[in-house]
Backbone as CSV, one residue per row, in Angstrom:
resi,resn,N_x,N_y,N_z,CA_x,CA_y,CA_z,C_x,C_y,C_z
1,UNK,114.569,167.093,101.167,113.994,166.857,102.474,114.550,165.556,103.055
2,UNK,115.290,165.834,104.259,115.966,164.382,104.924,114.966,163.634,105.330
3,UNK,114.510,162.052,105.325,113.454,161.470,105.700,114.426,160.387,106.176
4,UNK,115.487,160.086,106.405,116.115,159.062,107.509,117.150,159.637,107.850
5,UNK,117.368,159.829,109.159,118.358,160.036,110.001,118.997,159.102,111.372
6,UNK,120.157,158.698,111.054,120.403,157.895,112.198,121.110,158.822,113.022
7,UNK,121.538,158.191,113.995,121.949,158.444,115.506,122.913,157.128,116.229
8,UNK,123.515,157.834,117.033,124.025,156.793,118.547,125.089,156.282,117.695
9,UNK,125.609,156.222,117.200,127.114,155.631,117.268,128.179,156.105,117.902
10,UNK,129.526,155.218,117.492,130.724,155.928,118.730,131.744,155.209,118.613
11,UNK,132.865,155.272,119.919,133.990,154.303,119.901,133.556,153.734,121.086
12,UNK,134.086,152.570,120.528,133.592,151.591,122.209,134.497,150.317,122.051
13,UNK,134.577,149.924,122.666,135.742,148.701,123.133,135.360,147.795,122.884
14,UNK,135.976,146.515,122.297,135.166,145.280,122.244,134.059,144.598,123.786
15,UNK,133.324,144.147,123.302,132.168,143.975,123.956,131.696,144.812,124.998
16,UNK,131.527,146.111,124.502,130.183,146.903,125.098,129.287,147.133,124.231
17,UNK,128.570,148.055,124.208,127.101,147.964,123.646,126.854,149.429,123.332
18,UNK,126.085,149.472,122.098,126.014,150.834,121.656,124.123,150.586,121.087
19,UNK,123.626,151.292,121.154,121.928,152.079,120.556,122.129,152.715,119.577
20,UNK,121.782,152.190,118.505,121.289,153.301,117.540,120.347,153.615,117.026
21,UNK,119.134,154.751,116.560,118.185,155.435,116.372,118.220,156.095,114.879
22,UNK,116.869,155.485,114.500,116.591,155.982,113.269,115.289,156.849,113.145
23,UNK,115.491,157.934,112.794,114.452,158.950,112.818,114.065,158.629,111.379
24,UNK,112.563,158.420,111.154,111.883,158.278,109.560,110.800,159.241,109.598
25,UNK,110.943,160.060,109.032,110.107,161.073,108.486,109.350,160.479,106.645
26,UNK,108.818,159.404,107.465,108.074,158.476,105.894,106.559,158.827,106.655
27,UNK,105.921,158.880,105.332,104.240,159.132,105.003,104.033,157.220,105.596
28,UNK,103.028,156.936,106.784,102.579,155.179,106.275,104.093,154.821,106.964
29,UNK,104.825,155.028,107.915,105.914,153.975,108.528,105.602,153.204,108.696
30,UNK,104.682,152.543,109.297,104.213,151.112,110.122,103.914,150.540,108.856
31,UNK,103.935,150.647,107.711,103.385,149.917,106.434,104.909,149.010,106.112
32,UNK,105.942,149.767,106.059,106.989,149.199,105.580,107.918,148.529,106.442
33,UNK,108.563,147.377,105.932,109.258,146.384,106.459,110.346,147.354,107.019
34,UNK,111.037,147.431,107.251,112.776,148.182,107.987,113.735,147.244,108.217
35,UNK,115.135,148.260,107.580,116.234,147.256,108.169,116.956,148.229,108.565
36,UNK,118.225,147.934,108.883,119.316,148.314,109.386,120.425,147.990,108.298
37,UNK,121.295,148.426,107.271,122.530,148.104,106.952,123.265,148.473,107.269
38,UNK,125.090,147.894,107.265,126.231,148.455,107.098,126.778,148.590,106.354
39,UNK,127.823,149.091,106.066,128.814,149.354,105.140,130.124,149.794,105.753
40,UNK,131.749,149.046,105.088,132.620,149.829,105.153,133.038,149.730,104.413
41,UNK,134.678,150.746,104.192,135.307,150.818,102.748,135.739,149.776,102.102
42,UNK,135.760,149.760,100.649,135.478,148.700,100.140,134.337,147.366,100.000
43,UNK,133.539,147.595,100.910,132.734,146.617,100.633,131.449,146.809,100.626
44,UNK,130.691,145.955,100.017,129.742,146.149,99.903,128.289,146.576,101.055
45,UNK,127.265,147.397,100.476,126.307,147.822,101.664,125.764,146.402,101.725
46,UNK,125.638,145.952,103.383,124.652,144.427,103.649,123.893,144.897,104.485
47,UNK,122.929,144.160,104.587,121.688,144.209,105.389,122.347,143.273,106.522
48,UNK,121.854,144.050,107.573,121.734,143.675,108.967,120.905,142.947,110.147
49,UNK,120.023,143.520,109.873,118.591,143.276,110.649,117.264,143.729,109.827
50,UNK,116.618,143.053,109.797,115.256,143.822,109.469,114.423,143.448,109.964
51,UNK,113.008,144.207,110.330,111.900,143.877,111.032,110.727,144.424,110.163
52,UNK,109.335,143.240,110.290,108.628,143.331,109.574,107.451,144.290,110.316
53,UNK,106.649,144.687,109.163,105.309,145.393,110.068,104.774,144.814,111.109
54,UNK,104.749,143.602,111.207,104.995,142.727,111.945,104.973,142.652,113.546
55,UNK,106.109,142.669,113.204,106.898,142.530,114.173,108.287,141.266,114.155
56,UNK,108.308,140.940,113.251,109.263,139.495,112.791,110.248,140.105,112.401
57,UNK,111.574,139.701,113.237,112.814,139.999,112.669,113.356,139.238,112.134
58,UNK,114.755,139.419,111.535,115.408,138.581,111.020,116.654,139.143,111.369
59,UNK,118.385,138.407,111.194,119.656,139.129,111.415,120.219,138.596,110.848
60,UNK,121.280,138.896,110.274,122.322,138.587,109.628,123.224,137.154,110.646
61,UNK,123.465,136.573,110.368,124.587,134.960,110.583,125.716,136.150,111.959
62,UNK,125.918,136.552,111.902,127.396,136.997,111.967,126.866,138.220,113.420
63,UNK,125.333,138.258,113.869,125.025,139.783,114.913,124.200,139.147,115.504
64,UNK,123.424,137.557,114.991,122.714,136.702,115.787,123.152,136.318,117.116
65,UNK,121.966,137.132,117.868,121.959,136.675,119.574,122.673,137.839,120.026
66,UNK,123.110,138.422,119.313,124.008,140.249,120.056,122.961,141.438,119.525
67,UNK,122.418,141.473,118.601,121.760,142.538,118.083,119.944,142.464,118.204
68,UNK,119.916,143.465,118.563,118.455,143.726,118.595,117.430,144.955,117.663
69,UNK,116.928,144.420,116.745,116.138,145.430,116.366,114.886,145.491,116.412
70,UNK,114.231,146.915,116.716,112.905,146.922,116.951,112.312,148.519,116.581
71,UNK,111.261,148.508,116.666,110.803,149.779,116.004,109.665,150.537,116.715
72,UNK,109.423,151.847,116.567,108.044,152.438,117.258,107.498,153.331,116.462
73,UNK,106.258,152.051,115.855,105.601,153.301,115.037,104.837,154.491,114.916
74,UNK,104.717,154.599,116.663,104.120,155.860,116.661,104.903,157.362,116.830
75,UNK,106.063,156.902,117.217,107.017,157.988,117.315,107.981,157.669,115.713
76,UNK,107.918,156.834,114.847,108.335,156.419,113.423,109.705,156.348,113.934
77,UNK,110.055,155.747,114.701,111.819,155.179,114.821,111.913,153.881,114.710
78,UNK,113.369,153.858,114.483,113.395,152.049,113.877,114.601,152.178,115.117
79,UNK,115.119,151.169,115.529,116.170,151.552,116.933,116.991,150.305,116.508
80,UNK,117.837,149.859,116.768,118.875,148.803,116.798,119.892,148.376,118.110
81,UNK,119.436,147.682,119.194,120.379,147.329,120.260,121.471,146.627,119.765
82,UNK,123.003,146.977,120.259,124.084,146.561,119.831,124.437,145.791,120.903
83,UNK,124.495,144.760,121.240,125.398,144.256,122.394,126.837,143.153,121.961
84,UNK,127.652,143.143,122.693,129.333,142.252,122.691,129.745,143.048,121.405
85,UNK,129.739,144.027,121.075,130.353,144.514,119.956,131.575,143.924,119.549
86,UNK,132.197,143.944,118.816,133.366,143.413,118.123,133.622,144.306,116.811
87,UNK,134.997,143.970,116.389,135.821,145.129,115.681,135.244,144.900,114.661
88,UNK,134.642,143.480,114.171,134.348,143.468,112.618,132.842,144.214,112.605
89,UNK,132.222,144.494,113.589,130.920,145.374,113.433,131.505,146.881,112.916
90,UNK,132.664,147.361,112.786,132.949,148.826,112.276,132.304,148.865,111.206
91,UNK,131.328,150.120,111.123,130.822,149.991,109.531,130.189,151.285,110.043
92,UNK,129.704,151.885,108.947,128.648,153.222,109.487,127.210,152.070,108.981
93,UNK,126.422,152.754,109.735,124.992,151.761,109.590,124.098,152.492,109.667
94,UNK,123.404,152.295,108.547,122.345,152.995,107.673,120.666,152.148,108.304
95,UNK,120.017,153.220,108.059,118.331,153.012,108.064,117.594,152.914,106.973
96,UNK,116.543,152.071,106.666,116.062,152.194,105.352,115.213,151.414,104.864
97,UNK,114.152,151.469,104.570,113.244,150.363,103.527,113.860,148.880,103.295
98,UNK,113.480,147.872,103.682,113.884,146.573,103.679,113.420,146.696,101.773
99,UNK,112.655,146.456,101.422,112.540,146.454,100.189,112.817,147.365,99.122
100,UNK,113.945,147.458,97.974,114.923,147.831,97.155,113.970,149.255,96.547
101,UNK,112.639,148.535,96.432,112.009,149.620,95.731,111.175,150.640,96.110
102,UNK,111.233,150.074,97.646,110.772,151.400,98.315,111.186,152.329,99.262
103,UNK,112.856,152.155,99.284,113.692,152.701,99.668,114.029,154.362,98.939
104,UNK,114.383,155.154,100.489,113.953,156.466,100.629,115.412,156.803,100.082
105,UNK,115.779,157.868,100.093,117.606,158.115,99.647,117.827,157.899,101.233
106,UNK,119.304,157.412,101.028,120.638,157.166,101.866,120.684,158.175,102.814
107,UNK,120.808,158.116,104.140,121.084,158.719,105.178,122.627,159.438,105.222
108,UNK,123.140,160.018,105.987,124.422,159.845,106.290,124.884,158.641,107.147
109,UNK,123.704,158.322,107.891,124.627,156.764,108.527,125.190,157.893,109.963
110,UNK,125.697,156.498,110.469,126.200,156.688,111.906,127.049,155.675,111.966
111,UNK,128.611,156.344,112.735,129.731,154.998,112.317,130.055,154.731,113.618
112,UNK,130.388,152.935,113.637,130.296,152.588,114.993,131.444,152.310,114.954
113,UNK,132.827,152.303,115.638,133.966,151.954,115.529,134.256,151.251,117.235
114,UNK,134.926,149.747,116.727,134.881,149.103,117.736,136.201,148.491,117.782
115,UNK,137.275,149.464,118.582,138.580,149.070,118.806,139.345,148.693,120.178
116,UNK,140.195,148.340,120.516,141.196,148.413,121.386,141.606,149.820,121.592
């Protein structure tokens, strides 16, 4: 049973802006923290953004002041605003449990490719 699905990625040019959408089909969403990771080949999956039940985000050094994440727990989406994109944001970017151990299986992800 798929319980995270992302959305909205694409090709886009350096500095435009892309949305992406995470559908969570989790029992209790509003209970758990959420992030956003990436990944590309070769390297390792990093965390991106995460937002607390909260409402308290946090971002990675490197998407601070361009990225926005936020969530709606009544429709259970976690969303991620992309803005000034840049090439080193290429990664497919995953949805998922901020915390290791209560993380759902791996999505397919959604890949954002940001070229000339």
């Amino acid at each position: 049973q798929v319980q995270l699905v992302e959305s909205g990625g694409g090709l886009v040019q350096p500095g435009e802006s892309l949305r992406l959408s995470c559908a969570a089909s989790v029992t209790l969403f509003s209970r758990y923290a959420m992030a956003w990771y990436r990944q590309t080949p070769g390297k390792q999956r990093e965390l991106v953004a995460s937002i607390t039940r909260e409402g308290t985000t946090n971002y990675v050094d490197s998407v601070k002041g361009r990225f926005t994440i936020s969530r709606d727990n009544a429709k259970k989406t976690l969303d991620l605003e992309m803005n000034s994109l840049q090439p080193e944001d290429t990664a497919v970017y995953y949805c998922n449990m901020m915390a290791a151990s209560l993380r759902r299986p791996w999505g397919q992800g959604t890949q954002v490719t940001v070229s000339s």
